[in-house]
C-alpha positions in Angstrom: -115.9 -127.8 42.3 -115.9 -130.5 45.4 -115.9 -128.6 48.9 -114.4 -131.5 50.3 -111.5 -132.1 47.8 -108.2 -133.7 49.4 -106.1 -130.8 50.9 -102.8 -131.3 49.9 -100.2 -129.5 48.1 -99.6 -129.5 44.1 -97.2 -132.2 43.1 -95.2 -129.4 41.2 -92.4 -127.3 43.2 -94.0 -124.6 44.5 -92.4 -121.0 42.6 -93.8 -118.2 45.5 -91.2 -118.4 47.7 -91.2 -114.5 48.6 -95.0 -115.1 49.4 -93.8 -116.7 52.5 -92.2 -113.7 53.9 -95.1 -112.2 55.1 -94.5 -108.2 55.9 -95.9 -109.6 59.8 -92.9 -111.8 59.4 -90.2 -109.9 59.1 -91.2 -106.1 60.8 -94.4 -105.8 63.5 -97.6 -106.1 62.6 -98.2 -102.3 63.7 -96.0 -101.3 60.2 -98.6 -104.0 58.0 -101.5 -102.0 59.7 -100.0 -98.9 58.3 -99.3 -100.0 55.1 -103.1 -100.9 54.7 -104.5 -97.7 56.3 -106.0 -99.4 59.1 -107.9 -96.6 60.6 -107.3 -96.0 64.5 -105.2 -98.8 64.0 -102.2 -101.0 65.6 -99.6 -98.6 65.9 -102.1 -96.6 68.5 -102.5 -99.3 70.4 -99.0 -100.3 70.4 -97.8 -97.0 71.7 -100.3 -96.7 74.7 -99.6 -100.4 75.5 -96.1 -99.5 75.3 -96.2 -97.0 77.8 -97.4 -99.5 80.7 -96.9 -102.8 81.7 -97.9 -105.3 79.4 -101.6 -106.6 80.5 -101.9 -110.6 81.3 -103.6 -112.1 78.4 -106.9 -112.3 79.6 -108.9 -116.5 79.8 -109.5 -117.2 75.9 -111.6 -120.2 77.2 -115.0 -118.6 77.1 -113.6 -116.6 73.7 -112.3 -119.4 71.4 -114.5 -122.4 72.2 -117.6 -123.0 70.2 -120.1 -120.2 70.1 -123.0 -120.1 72.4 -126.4 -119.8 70.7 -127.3 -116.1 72.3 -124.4 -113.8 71.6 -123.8 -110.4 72.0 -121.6 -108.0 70.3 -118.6 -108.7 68.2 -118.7 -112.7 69.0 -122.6 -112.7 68.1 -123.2 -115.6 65.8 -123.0 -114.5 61.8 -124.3 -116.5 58.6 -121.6 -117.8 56.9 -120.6 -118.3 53.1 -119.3 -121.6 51.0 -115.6 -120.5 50.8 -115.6 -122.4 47.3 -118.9 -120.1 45.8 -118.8 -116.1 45.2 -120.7 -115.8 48.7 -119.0 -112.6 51.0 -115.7 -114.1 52.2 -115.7 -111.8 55.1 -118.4 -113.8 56.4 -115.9 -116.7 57.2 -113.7 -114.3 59.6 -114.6 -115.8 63.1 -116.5 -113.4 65.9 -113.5 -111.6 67.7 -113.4 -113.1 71.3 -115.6 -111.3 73.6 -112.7 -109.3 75.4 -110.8 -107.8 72.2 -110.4 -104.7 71.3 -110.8 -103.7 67.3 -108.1 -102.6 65.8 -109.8 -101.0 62.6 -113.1 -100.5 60.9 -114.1 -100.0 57.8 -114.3 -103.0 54.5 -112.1 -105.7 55.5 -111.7 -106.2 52.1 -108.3 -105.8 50.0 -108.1 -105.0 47.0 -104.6 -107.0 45.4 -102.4 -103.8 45.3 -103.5 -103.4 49.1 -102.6 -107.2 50.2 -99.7 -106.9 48.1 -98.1 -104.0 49.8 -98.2 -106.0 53.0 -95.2 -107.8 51.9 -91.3 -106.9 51.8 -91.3 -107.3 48.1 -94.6 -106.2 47.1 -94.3 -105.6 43.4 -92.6 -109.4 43.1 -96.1 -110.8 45.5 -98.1 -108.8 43.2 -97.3 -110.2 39.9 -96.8 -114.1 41.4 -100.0 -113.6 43.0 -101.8 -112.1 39.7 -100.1 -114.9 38.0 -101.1 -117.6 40.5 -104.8 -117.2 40.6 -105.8 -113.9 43.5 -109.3 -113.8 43.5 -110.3 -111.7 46.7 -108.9 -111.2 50.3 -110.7 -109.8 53.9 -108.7 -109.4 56.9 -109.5 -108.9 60.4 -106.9 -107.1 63.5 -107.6 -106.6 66.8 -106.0 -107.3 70.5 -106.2 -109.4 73.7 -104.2 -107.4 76.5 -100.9 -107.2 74.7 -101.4 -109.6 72.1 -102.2 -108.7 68.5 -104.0 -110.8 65.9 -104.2 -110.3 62.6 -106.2 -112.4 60.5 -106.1 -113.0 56.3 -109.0 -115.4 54.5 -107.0 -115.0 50.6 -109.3 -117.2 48.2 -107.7 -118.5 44.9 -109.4 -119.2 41.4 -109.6 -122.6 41.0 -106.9 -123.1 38.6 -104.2 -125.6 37.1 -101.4 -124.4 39.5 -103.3 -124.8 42.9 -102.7 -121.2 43.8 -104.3 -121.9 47.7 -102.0 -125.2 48.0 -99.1 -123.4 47.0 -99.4 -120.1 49.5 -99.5 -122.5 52.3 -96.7 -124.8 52.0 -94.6 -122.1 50.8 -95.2 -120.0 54.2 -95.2 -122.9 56.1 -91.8 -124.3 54.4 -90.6 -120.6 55.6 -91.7 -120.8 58.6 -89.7 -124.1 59.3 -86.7 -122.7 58.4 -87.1 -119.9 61.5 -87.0 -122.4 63.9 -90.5 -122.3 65.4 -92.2 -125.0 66.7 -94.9 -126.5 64.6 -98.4 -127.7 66.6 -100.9 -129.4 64.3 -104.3 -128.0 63.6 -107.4 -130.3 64.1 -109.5 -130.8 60.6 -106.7 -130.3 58.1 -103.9 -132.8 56.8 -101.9 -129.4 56.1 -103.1 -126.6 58.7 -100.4 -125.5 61.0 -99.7 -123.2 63.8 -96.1 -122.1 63.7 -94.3 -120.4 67.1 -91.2 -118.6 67.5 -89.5 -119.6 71.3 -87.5 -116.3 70.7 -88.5 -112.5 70.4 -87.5 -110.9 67.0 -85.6 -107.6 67.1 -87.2 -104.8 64.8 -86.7 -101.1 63.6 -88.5 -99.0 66.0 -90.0 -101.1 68.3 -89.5 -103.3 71.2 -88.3 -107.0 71.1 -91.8 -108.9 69.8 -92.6 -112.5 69.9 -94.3 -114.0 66.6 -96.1 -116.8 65.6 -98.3 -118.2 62.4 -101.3 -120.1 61.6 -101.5 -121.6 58.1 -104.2 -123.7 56.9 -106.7 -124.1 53.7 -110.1 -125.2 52.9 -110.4 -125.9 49.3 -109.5 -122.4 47.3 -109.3 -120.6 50.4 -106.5 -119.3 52.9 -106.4 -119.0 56.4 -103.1 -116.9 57.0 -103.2 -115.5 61.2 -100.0 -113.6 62.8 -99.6 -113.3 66.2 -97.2 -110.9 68.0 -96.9 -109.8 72.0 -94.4 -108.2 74.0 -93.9 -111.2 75.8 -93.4 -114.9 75.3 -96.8 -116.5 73.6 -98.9 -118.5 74.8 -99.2 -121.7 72.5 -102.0 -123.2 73.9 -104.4 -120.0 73.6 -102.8 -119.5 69.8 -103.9 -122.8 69.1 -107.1 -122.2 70.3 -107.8 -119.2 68.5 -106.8 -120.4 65.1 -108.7 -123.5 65.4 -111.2 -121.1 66.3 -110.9 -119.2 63.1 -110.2 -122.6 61.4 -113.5 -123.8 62.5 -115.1 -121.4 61.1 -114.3 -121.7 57.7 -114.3 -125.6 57.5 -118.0 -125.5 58.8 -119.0 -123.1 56.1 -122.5 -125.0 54.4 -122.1 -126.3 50.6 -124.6 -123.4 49.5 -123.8 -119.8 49.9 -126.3 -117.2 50.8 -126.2 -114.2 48.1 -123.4 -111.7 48.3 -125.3 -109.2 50.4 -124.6 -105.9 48.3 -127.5 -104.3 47.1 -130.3 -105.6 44.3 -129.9 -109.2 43.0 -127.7 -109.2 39.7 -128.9 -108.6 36.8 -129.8 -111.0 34.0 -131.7 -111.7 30.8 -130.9 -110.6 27.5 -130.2 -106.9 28.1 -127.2 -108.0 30.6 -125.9 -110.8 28.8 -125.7 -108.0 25.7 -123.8 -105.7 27.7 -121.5 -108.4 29.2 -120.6 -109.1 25.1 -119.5 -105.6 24.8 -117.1 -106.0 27.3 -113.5 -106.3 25.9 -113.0 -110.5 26.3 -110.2 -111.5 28.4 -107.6 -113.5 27.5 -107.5 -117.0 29.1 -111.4 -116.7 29.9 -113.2 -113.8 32.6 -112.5 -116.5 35.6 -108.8 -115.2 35.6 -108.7 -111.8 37.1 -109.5 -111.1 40.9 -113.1 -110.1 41.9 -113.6 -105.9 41.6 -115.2 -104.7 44.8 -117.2 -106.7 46.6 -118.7 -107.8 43.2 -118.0 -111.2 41.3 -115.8 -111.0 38.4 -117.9 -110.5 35.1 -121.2 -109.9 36.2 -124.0 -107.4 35.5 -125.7 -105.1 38.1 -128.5 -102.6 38.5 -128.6 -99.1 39.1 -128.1 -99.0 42.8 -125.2 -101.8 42.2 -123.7 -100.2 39.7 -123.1 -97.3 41.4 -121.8 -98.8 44.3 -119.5 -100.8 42.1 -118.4 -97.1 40.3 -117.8 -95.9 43.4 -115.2 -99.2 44.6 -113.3 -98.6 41.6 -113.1 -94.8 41.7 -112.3 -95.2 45.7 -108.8 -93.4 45.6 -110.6 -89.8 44.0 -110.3 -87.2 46.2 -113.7 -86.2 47.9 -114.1 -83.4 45.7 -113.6 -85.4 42.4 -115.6 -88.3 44.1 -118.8 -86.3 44.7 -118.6 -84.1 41.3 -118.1 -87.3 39.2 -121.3 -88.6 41.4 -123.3 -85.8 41.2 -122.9 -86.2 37.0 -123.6 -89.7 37.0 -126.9 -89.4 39.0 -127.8 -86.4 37.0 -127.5 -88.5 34.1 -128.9 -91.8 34.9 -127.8 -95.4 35.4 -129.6 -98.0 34.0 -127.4 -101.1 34.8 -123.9 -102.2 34.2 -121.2 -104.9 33.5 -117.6 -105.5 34.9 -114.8 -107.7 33.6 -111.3 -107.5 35.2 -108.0 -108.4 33.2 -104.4 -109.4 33.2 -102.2 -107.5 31.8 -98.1 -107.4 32.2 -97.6 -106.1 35.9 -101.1 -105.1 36.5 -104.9 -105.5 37.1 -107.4 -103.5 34.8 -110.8 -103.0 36.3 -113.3 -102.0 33.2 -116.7 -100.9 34.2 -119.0 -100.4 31.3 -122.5 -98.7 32.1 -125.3 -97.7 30.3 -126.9 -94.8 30.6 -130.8 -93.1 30.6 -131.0 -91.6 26.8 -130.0 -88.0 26.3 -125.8 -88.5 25.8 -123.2 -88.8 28.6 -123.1 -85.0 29.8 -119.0 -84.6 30.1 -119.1 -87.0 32.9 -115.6 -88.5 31.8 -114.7 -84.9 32.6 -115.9 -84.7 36.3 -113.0 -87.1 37.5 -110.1 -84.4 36.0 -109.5 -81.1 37.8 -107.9 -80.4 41.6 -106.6 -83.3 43.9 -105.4 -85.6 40.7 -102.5 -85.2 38.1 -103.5 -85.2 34.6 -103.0 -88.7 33.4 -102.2 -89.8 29.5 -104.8 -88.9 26.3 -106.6 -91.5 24.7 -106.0 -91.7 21.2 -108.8 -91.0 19.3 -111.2 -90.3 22.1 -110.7 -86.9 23.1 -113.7 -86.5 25.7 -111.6 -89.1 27.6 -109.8 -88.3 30.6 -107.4 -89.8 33.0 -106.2 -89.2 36.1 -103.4 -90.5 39.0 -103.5 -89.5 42.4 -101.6 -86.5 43.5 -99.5 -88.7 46.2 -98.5 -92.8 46.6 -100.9 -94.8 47.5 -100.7 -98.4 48.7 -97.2 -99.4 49.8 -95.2 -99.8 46.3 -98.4 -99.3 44.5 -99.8 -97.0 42.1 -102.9 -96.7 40.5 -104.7 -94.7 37.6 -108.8 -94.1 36.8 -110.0 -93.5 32.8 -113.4 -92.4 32.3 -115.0 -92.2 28.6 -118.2 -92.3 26.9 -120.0 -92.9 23.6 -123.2 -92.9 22.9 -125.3 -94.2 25.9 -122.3 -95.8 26.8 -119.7 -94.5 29.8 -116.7 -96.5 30.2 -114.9 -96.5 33.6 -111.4 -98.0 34.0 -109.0 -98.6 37.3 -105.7 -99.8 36.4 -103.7 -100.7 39.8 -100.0 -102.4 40.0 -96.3 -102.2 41.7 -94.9 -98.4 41.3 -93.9 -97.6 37.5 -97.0 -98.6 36.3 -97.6 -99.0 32.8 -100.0 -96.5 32.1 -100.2 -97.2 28.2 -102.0 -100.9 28.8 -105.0 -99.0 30.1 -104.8 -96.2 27.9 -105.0 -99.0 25.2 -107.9 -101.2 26.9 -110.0 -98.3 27.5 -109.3 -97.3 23.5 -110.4 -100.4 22.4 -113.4 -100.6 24.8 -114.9 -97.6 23.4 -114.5 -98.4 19.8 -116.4 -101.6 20.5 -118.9 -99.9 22.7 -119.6 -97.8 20.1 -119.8 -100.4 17.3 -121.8 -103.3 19.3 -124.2 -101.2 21.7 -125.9 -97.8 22.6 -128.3 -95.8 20.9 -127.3 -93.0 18.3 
């Protein structure tokens, strides 16, 4: 792939016209953050700000020029990754300026359900962007004085349709039609920063003012929102998504290694256990990254238990730490993940091997209190699955399979709009064990 391919939109009509109505778009930014489960997020800040006089927005000068070479703190200098490689993406997220405050903690990364239920129509963003090429998403919030930024780097699969290409002019073909006033980003033919003269009225809340940046580097998105009590001001939002811009078109050609744990696994014994995976139809390359980990890729023991744990993220802390406490008791030896398309949802299909001595009812440790009792897998009764107990993402729903043959334990997240499907996973993780069973693991 060339990092410095021409950035301009697909000759074809672009089709994701709902991706341009951003959930930041059309209701405040404080309802996106709790949609996402920002922790001590935006709606916290909101209220106390709300209860005062809105603070000037303090000099970005010193925050969104070029870095100095000794940083402290949140704007200290970070290593960054090629944003067309599998290096970590939050890497590209500029410092925060030296005066903001943080508006939540944790991974930056989302998941697709999770972006997804940022939208107005999440279940109709989900499936265009399934169909369109997701690969991974990090996102950034935090505030200066009354002003709240949010910031999404989305990265695409490098496919056919020009999923990256397409985001962009479709939000920035929306963004037209409000009436804002368009100011040219440096560096890009494409990048734009859009601002609304007038404050927005929405549920709840006071009058806002709004603005977006929208710009691409290659396969990646830089999507910023911008919102204040007040009128903005265009000069310091243009200074701060160049910033942010900057950032990711400086990014080197050669991407440091994803920074998760032992190196990837390789050899024969991984490439055996990658051919036990179920293939995927249309090639590995089409389903979004799991985790923090690259689509179709082997791991280690410490890896793969990270990467369990990513997938099983939703189990109650109880289930979590019995399922855990199984698996280390039992043994990893290393692992192999391949995500898939399937109508309406994402299936995330984990297949480990164990130490020798049989599986020891782990696919049992994930049922019990804090879940519902999900479907049977035919043929497979040692399987279980499970669904959370309440909703999770906006509009989103999710289920977790666990199963085992031989030396083999199988661990499957399906994750899609509400009314999911559970039979497709049901299905996949059916299959999966049957071939488990016939191509690999010990009798």
């Amino acid at each position: 792939m060339q990092p410095d391919r021409p950035d301009q939109p697909p000759s074809r009509p672009g089709s994701w016209r709902r991706l341009a109505r951003r959930a930041g778009r059309t209701r405040p930014l404080i309802a996106l953050g709790a949609a996402l489960g920002v922790v001590g997020g935006v709606a916290t800040g909101y209220a106390v700000q709300y209860g005062r006089p809105p603070t000037p927005l303090p000099p970005l000068a010193a925050g969104v020029s070029a870095q100095p070479a000794q940083a402290t703190g949140d704007a200290a200098p970070r290593r960054v990754a090629a944003p067309w490689s599998d290096g970590d993406l939050d890497l590209l997220l500029a410092p925060r300026p030296e005066d903001a405050r943080p508006q939540m903690s944790g991974n930056p990364r989302l998941r697709l359900d999770r972006f997804a239920a940022g939208y107005t129509e999440p279940a109709e963003v989900f499936k265009g962007l399934a169909k369109g090429g997701f690969q991974r998403a990090v996102h950034d919030i935090w505030c200066l004085g009354s002003l709240t930024v949010r910031t999404d780097l989305v990265q695409f699969r490098d496919m056919w349709d020009a999923g990256a290409a397409r985001y962009v002019e479709d939000g920035q073909g929306f963004d037209v039609t409000q009436r804002a006033h368009k100011v040219k980003l440096a560096g890009t033919p494409t990048g734009a920063l859009f601002v609304e003269a007038e404050a927005r009225e929405f549920p709840d809340s006071v009058p806002l003012y709004t603005a977006r940046a929208l710009a691409r580097r290659g396969t990646v998105v830089m999507d910023m929102a911008f919102q204040d009590t007040k009128p903005l001001d265009e000069a310091a939002l243009r200074r701060l998504a160049q910033r942010q811009l900057d950032q990711l078109m400086k990014a080197p050609a050669q991407a440091p290694p994803r920074a998760i744990g032992d190196p990837p696994v390789t050899g024969a014994g991984a490439a055996a256990l990658r051919t036990e995976l179920l293939p995927a139809p249309g090639g590995p390359a089409y389903g979004p990254d799991p985790g923090s980990f690259r689509n179709d890729s082997a791991v280690g023991a410490e890896q793969s238990e990270l990467l369990a744990r990513q997938l099983s993220g939703w189990l109650p802390a109880g289930r979590r730490d019995a399922f855990f406490s199984a698996l280390r008791r039992r043994g990893v030896v290393e692992s192999a993940v391949r995500t898939y398309r399937v109508p309406g949802q994402i299936l995330e299909v984990q297949l480990l091997r164990l130490k020798p001595g049989g599986a020891d009812g782990l696919p049992a440790a994930v049922a019990g209190d804090g879940v519902r009792t999900g479907p049977s897998v035919p043929g497979h009764p040692g399987a279980h699955c499970v669904l959370p107990e309440e909703s999770g993402a906006r509009g989103m729903a999710s289920m977790l399979c666990a199963g085992e043959v031989r030396d083999r334990l199988v661990v499957l997240t399906a994750y899609g709009p509400e009314g999911l499907d559970t039979s497709h996973g049901v299905r996949h993780l059916s299959r999966q064990l049957r071939r488990a069973g016939t191509h690999g693991g010990t009798a």
